[in-house]
N, C-alpha and C positions, 0 to 999 in steps of 0.2 A: 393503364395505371400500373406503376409497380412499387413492390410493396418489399419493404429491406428487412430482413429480421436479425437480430443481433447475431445469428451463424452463419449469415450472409457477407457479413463485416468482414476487414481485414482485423488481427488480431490485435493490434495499435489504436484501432478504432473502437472496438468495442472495449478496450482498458479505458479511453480517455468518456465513453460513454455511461460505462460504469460509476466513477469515481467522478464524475461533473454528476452523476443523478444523487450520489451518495452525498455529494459538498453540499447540494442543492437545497435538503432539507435545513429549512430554518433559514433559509437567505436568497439573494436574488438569484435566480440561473445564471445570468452575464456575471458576476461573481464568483458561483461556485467552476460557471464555466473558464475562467480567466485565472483561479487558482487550481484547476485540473492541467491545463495547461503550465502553467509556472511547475508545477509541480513533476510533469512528466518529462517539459523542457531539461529537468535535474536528474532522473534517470538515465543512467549513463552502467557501461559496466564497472566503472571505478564505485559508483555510487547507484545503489540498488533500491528503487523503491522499494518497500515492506508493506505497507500499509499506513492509514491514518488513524491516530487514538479517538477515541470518543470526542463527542462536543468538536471535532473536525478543527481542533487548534495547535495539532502536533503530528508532522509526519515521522515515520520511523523510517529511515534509511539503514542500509549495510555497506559503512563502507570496503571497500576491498583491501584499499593502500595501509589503512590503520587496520581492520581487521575486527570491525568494532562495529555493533549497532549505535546506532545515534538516533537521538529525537531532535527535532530540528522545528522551531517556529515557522508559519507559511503565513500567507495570505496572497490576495488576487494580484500581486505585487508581485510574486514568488516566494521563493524561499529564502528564509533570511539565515544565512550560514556563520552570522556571530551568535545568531540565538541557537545553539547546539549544546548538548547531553549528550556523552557517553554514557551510554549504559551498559554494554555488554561485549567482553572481547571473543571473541569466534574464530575459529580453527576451521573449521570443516563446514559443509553444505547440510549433512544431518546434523548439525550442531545448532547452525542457523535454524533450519528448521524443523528440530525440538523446541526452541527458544519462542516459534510461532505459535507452537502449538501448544508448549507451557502457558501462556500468556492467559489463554482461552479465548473465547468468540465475544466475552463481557470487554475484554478488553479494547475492541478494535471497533472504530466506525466502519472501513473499509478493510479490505487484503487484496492485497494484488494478486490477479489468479496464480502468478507463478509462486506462490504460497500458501495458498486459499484450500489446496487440495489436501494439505497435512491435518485438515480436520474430518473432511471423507475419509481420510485412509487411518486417523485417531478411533473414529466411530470403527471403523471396521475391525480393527484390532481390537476393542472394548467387546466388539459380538462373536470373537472369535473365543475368547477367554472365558 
């Protein structure tokens, strides 16, 4: 028998694992599973996944080309890119994410690890002070 554990994963596998378990609450797996995928299908380097807002009805992107956080409507359909919010224009990669980690962790259903870590490294600077 073998047995996979999420550090066993390639690291594309365990984001789409993540984020299908995080959809998952409140609806069907083949749903949350089918808008993890629409969703990750849209992660691109022009277009940065961020994370999902609460209630899993608004993903936050970065885009590169505008320079801009965007909230962006989803569903198991994907991403719907006329239902988009600028929120936030961004300069820099610490800028991005301060902007993650301003938000706070009430903010977010999900974070994408490559952002996820600005709240370990927030804590840590709060115990250094």
């Amino acid at each position: 028998m073998v047995v996979t554990t999420m550090q066993s994963l390639p690291f594309e596998q365990q984001v789409y694992v993540e984020l299908t378990d995080s959809l998952s609450d409140g609806q069907d797996s083949a749903v949350a599973s089918e808008a993890a995928r629409g969703l990750l299908d849209k992660d691109t380097t022009q277009y940065r996944l961020m994370g999902i807002r609460e209630h899993n009805r608004r993903a936050i992107f970065f885009d590169s080309t505008l320079r801009k956080v965007v909230s962006v409507a989803f569903d198991e359909s994907g991403v719907d890119s006329l239902d988009k919010d600028e929120i936030r224009d961004v300069t820099s990669q610490p800028d991005i994410e301060r902007w993650v980690y301003e938000r706070g962790q009430d903010y977010w259903a999900w974070v994408h690890p490559r952002f996820g870590w600005v709240f370990d490294a927030g804590r840590e600077r709060s115990h250094q002070n």
